[in-house]
C-alpha atoms as one frame of an Amber mdcrd trajectory, in Angstrom:
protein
  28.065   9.127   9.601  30.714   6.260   9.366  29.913   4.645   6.140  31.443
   1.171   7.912  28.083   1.519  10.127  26.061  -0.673   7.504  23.978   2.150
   6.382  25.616   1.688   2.797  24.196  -1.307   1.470  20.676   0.168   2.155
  18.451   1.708  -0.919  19.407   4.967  -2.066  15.815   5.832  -0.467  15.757
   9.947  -0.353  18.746  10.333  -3.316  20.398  13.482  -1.368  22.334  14.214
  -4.508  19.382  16.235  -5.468  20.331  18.505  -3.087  22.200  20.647  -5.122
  18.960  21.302  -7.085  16.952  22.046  -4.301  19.282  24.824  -3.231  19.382
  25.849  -6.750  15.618  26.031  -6.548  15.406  27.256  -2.775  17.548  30.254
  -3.564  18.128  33.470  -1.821  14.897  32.780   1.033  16.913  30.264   2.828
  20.335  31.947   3.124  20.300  30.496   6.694  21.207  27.429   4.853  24.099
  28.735   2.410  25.184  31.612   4.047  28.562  30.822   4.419  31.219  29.361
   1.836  32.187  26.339   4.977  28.516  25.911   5.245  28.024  25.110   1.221
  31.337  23.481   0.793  30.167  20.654   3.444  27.605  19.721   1.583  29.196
  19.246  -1.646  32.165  17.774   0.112  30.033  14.786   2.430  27.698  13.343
  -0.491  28.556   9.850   0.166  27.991  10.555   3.861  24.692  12.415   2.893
  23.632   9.829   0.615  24.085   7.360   3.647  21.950   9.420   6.016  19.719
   9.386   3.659  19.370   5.770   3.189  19.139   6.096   7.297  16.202   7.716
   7.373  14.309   5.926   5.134  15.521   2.538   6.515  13.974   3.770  10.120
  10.868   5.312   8.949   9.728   2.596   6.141  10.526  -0.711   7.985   7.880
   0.164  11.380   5.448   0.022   8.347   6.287  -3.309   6.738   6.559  -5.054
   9.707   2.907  -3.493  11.203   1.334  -4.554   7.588   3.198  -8.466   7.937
   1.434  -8.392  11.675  -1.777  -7.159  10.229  -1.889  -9.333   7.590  -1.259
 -12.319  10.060  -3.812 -10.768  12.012  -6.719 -11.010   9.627  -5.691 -14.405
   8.395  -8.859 -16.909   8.352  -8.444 -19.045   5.269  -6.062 -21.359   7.124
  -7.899 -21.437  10.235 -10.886 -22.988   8.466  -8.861 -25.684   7.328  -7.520
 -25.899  10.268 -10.556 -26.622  12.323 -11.896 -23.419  12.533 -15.615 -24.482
  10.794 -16.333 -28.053  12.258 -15.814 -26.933  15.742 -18.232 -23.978  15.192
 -20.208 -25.641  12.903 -20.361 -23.087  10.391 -21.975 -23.448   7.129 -20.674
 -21.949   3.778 -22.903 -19.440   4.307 -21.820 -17.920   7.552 -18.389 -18.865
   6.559 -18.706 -16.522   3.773 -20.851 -14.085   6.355 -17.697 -13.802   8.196
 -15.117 -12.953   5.355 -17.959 -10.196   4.317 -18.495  -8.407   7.262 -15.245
  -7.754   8.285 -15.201  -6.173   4.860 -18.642  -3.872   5.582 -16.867  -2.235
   8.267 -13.298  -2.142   6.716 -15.181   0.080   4.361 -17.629   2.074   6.657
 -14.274   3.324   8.298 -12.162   3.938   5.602 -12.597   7.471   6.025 -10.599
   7.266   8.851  -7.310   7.253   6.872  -7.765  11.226   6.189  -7.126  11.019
  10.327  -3.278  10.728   9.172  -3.647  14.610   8.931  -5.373  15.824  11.797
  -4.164  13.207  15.045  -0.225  12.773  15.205   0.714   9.337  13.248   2.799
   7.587  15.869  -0.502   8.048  18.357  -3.056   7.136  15.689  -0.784   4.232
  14.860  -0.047   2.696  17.681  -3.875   2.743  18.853  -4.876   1.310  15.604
  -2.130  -1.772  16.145  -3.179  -2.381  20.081  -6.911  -2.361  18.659  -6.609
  -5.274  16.246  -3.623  -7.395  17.938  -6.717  -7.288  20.624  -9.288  -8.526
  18.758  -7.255 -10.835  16.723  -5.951 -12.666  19.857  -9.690 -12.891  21.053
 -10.489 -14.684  18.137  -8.898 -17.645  19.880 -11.779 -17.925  22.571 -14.613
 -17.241  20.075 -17.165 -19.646  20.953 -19.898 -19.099  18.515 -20.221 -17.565
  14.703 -22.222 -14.623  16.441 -19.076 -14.233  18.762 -17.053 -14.596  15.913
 -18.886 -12.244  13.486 -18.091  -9.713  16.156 -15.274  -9.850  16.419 -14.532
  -9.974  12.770 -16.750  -6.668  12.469 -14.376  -5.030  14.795 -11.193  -6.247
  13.452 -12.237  -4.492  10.275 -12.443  -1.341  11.852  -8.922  -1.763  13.595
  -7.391  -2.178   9.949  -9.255   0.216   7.848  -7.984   2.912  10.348  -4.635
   2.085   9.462  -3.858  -0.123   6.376  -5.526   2.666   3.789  -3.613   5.359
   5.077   0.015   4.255   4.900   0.645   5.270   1.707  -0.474   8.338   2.136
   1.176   8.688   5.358   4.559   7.787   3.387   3.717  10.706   1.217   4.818
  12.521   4.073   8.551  11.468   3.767   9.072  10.864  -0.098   8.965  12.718
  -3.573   6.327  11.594  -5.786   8.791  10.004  -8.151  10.346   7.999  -4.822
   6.905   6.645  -4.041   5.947   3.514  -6.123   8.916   1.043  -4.704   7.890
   2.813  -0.848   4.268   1.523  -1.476   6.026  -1.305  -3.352   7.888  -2.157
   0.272   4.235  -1.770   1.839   2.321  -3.303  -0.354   4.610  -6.498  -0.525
   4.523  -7.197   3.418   0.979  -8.358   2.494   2.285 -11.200   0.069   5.218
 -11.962   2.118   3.124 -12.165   5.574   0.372 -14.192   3.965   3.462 -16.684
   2.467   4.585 -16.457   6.363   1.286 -16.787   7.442   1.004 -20.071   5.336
   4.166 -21.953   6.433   3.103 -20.400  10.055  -0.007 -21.907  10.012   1.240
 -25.061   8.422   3.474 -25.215  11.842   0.953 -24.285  14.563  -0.901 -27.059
  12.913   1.619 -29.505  13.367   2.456 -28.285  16.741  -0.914 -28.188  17.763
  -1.539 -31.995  17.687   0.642 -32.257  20.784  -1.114 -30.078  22.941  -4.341
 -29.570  24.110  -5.841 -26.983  22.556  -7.511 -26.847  18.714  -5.325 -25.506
  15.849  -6.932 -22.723  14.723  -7.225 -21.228  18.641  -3.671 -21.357  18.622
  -3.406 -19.926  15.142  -5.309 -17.147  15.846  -3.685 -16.344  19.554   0.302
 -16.606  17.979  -0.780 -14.579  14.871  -2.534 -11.880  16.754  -1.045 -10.909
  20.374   2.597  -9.674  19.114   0.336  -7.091  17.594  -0.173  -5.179  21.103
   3.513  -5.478  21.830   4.636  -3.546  18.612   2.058  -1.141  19.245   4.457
   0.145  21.826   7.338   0.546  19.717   4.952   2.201  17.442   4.202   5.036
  20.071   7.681   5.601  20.580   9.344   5.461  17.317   6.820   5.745  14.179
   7.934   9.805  13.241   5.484  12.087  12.160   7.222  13.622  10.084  10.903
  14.311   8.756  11.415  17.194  11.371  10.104  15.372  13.756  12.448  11.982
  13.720  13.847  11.428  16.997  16.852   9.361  15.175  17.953  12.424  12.913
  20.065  15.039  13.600  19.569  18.787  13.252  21.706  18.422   9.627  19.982
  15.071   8.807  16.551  16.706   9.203  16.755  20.048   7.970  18.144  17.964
   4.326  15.313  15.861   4.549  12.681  18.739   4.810  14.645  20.413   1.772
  14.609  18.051  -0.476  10.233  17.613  -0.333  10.094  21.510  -1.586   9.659
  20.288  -4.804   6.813  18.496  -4.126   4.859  21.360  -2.770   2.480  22.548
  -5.168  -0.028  24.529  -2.691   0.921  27.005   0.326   0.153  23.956   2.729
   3.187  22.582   4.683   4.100  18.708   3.580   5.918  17.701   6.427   3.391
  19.016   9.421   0.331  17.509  11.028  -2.276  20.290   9.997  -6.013  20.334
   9.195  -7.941  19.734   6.256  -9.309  22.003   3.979 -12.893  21.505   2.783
 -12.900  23.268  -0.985  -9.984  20.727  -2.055 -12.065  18.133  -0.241 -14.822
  18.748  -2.248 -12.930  19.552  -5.410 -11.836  15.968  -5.581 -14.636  14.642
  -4.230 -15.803  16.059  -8.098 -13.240  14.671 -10.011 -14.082  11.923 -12.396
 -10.392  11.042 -12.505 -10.272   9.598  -8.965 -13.374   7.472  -9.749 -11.905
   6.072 -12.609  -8.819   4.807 -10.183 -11.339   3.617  -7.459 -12.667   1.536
 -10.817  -9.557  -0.044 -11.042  -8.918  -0.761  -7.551 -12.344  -2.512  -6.951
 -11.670  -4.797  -9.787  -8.189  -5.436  -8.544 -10.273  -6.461  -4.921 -12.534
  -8.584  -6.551  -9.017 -10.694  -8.072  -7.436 -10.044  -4.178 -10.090 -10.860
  -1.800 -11.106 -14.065  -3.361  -7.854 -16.108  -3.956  -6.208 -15.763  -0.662
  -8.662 -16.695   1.836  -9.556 -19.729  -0.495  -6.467 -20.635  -1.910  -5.827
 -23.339   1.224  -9.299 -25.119   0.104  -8.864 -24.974  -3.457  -5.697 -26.782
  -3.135  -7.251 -29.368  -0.682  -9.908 -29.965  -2.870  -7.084 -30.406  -5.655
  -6.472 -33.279  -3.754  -3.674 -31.944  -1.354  -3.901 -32.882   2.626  -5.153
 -30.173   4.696  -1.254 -29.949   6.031   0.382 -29.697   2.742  -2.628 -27.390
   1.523  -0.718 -24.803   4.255   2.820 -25.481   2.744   1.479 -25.104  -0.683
   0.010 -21.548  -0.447   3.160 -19.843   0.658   5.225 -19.873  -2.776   3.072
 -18.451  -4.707   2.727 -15.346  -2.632   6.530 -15.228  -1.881   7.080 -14.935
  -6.060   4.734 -11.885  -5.623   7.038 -10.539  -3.249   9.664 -10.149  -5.437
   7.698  -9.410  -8.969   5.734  -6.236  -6.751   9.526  -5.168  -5.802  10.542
  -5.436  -9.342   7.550  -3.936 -10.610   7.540  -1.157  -8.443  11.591  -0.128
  -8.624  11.237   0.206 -12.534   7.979   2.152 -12.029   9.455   4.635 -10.380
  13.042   4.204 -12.202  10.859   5.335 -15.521   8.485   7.631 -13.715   5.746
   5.859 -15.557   2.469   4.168 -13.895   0.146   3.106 -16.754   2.504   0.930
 -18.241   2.956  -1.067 -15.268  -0.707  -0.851 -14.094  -1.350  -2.704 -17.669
   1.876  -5.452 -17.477   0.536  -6.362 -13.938  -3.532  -6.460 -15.267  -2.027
  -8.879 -17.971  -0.067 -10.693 -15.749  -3.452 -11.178 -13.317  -5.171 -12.053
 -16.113  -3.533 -14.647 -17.638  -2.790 -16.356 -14.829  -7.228 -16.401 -13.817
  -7.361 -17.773 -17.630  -4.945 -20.506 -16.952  -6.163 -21.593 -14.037  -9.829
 -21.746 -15.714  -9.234 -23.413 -18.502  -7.026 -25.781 -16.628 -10.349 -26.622
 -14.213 -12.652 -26.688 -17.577 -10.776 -28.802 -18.992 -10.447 -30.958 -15.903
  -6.006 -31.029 -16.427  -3.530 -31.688 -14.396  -3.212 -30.073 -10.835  -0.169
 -28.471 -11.606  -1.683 -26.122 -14.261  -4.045 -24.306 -11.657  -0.748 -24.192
  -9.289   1.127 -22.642 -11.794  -1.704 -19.974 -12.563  -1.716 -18.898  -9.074
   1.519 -17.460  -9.105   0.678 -15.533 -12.354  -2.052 -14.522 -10.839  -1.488
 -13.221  -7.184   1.942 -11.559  -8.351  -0.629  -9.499 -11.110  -3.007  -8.062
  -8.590  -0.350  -7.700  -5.633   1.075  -5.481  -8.671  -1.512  -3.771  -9.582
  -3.137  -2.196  -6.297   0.782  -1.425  -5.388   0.630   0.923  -8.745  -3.020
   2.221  -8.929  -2.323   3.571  -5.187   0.595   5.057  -6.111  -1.156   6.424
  -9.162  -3.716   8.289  -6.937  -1.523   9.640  -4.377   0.942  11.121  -7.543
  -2.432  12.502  -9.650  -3.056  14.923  -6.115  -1.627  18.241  -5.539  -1.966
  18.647  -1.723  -2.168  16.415   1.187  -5.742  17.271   1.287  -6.516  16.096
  -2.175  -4.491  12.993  -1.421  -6.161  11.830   1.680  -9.782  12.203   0.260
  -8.185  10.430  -3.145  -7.122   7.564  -0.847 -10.413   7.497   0.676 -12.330
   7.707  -2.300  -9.957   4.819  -3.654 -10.205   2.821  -0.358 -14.402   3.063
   0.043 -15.376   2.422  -3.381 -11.975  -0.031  -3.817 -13.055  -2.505  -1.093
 -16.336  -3.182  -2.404 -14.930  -5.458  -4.729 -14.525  -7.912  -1.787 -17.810
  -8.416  -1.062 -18.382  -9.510  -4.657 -14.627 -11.347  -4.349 -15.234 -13.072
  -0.854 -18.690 -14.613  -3.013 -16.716 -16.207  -5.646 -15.908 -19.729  -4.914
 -19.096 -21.185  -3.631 -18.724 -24.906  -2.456 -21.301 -25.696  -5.505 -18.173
 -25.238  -7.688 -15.734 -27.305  -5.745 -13.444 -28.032  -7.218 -12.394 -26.419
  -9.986 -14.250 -23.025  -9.296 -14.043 -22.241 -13.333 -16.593 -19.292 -12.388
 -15.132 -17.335 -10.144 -11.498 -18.073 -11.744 -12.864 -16.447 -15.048 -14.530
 -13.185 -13.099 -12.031 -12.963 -11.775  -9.797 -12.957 -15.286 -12.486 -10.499
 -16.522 -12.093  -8.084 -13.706  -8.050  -7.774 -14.333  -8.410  -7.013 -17.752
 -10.712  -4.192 -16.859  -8.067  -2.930 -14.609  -5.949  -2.791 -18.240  -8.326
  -0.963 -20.084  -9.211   1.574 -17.336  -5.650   1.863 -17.511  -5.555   3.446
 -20.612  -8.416   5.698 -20.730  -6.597   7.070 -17.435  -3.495   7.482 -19.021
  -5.195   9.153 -22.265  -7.050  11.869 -19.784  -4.053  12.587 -17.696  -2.299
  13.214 -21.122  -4.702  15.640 -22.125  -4.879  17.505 -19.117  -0.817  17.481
 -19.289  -1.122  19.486 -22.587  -3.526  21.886 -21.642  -1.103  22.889 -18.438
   1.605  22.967 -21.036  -0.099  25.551 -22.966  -1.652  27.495 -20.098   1.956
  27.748 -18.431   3.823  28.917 -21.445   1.203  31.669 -21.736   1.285  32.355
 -18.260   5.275  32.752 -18.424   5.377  35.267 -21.780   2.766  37.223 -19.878
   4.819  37.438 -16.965   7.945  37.933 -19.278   6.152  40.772 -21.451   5.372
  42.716 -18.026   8.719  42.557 -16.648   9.763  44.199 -20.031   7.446  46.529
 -20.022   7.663  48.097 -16.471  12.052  47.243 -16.410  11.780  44.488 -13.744
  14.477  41.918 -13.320  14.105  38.502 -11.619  15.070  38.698  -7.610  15.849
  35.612  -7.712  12.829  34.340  -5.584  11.548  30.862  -6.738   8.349  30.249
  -9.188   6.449  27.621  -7.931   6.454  24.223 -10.239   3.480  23.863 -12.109
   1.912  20.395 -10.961   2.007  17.838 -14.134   0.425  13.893 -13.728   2.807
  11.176 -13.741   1.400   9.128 -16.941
């Protein structure tokens, strides 16, 4: 590939110039790949041009994803559209305002076990029906005519996203190394700050626009936000791969490298890069593991922190004393700063192969930002204090799920193990929402000191849970140390004993968490 194509300035996503470990590691059982001296001297001789292929595929196969998750996000989007009109012209009360945050949550989580689908029905099919399904119900959110029509409809847009939101990062697991896999949740992860930033300034337009034509605001909001959905759900069918040797854009080269450089990552017989069944024991087996409850832990309390602010955010600033159009404007900085801080975050994560660390500097960051913005309202200060706490704030727990899913997905030794750990992390995760969506009662208007400081307290649980992860991991780390180095004088001592030599063949990597 030309590097003059553009391809260069891209990530150095897959990092071919581990290839030459791979083969080290590969061996003598794939001499179809090294057999010949022209064969191995290519490789060594085109790393810039591999390293650009490279940063091919994982432009084409992450940016479908990030752009589904910005539509999504836009999708599910109703904290402008009640400022926008949305409750006087269905004359909702707080309550059923509330009622329809929550249930779209209930069924987000009766159907999260739909992400272990990632495995069994081919991803660009699964998808693209997912995307069709809630562009559809998010456009008819426009004609809703009732909050029993709209409670509907909410119900089923929550069972459009849990199908498909959940899984992504697992999905990704597909395509990267575990190491690789914080700043490609990172990419995912920060579509939701950037499209609800978008979805802001959006909504803060279709507002504006909307006073010139003859239809209410929040109609139009929900129609423009929700029917591009169904048109990218056709590009999804086409060109979402489901796996590396299955990428239509690759070339025989591009994805034989790609499936070489995952061996690594296999610790069980099961192929990484194939759509294949599930296996019940290692279903169950996490299913039993106290480890992935203790991440699930930290997710809900991360939820509780995520749920609340966003829909909200557009009243609390109106009721800082903001107009209902500047309100929009105002709520789109603070999510574009978490943008950039879950990018940053999530690069150094996986730069220093570390995930506590940066669980606990994005808990703290949460946290202080929830204190500053309830002292600020107990002590009845200035605006600008509780502005300046929401960008603290949203950047922490944008941070912290990005991390703690990443976490999960790394602490699993088969795509099995990972899917359950995701739905494990998702079901018991998102029922921190219906506590979150609860928070900021109109009671409390306007300084909501209550649910500011739950929320405060649930981010510095997220730090301590943190730790006592990262202790248990490190004890289990030890005890595979120990096991392993008996394992290999064992296997040494028999060698000796009965005049075997090495053939070369590959030992399999003994699986170690990522603390």
């Amino acid at each position: 590939m030309d590097p003059a194509n553009g391809h260069e300035d891209l990530d150095r996503t897959f990092e071919l110039k581990t290839i030459a470990p791979v083969q080290q590691l590969i061996g003598q059982g794939h001499s179809a790949i090294d057999r010949d001296t022209e064969h191995r001297s290519s490789f060594e001789e085109e790393a810039p041009t591999r390293q650009g292929n490279g940063r091919k595929e994982s432009f084409m196969l992450y940016t479908p994803d990030e752009e589904l998750t910005v539509l999504k996000k836009l999708d599910r989007h109703i904290g402008n559209a009640k400022i926008a009109g949305l409750s006087e012209d269905l004359q909702l009360s707080t309550s059923q305002y509330e009622w329809l945050l929550t249930t779209f949550y209930i069924t987000y989580i009766l159907f999260e076990w739909m992400t272990i689908l990632y495995r069994v029905v081919p991803p660009h099919i699964y998808i693209a029906l997912c995307v069709a399904s809630w562009g559809l119900v998010a456009s008819l959110q426009s004609v809703a005519g009732s909050f029993t029509s709209m409670l509907v409809l909410r119900a089923l847009l929550g069972v459009g996203e849990a199908a498909f939101g959940p899984g992504v990062p697992f999905y990704l697991s597909f395509f990267y190394k575990r190491e690789e896999l914080a700043l490609r949740t990172g990419l995912f992860i920060s579509a939701a700050p950037l499209a609800t930033s978008f979805a802001s300034s959006l909504a803060w337009l279709i507002t504006k626009a909307a006073m010139k034509v003859p239809i209410a605001a929040w109609r139009l909001l929900f129609l423009v936000e929700g029917f591009p959905s169904m048109i990218v759900a056709v590009f999804a069918w086409y060109h979402m791969p489901d796996s590396p040797g299955a990428a239509k854009f690759l070339t025989q080269r591009q994805k034989k490298v790609a499936r070489l450089r995952l061996r690594k990552e296999k610790y069980t017989k099961q192929e990484s890069s194939e759509v294949s069944g599930l296996k019940i024991k290692e279903i169950l087996q996490t299913l039993a593991d106290p480890k992935c409850y203790i991440s699930a832990a930290m997710f809900f309390s991360c939820n509780v922190a995520f749920s609340s602010l966003p829909p909200f955010l557009p009243t609390i600033l109106k009721e800082m004393g903001y107009t209902a159009l500047k309100s929009q404007a105002l709520s789109a900085p603070p999510y574009l700063f978490s943008f950039f801080v879950v990018l940053l975050i999530a690069y150094l994560s996986d730069r220093y192969r570390s995930r506590s660390f940066y669980v606990c500097l994005s808990a703290v960051l949460g946290t202080t930002g929830y204190v500053v913005i309830a002292i600020a309202g107990w002590r009845r200060a200035n605006a600008g204090w509780r502005y300046v706490g929401v960008y603290a704030a949203s950047a922490g727990f944008f941070s912290a799920i990005t991390i703690i899913i990443t976490w999960t997905i790394n602490n699993q030794d088969s795509d099995s193990k990972k899917g359950t750990g995701m739905v494990m992390l998702n079901v018991i995760g998102q029922l921190g929402p219906l506590l979150g969506t609860r928070l900021y009662p109109d009671s409390d208007k306007p300084y909501y000191v209550k649910g500011m400081s739950v929320c405060a307290g649930f981010m510095f649980l997220v730090f301590i849970l943190s730790w006592i992860l990262r202790a248990i991991l490190a004890r289990e780390n030890a005890k595979s140390r120990v096991a392993y180095s008996r394992i290999a004088v064992e296997d040494k001592e028999e060698e000796e004993q009965f005049g075997m030599e090495n053939d070369g063949e590959v030992q399999q990597e003994r699986f170690m968490y990522i603390l």
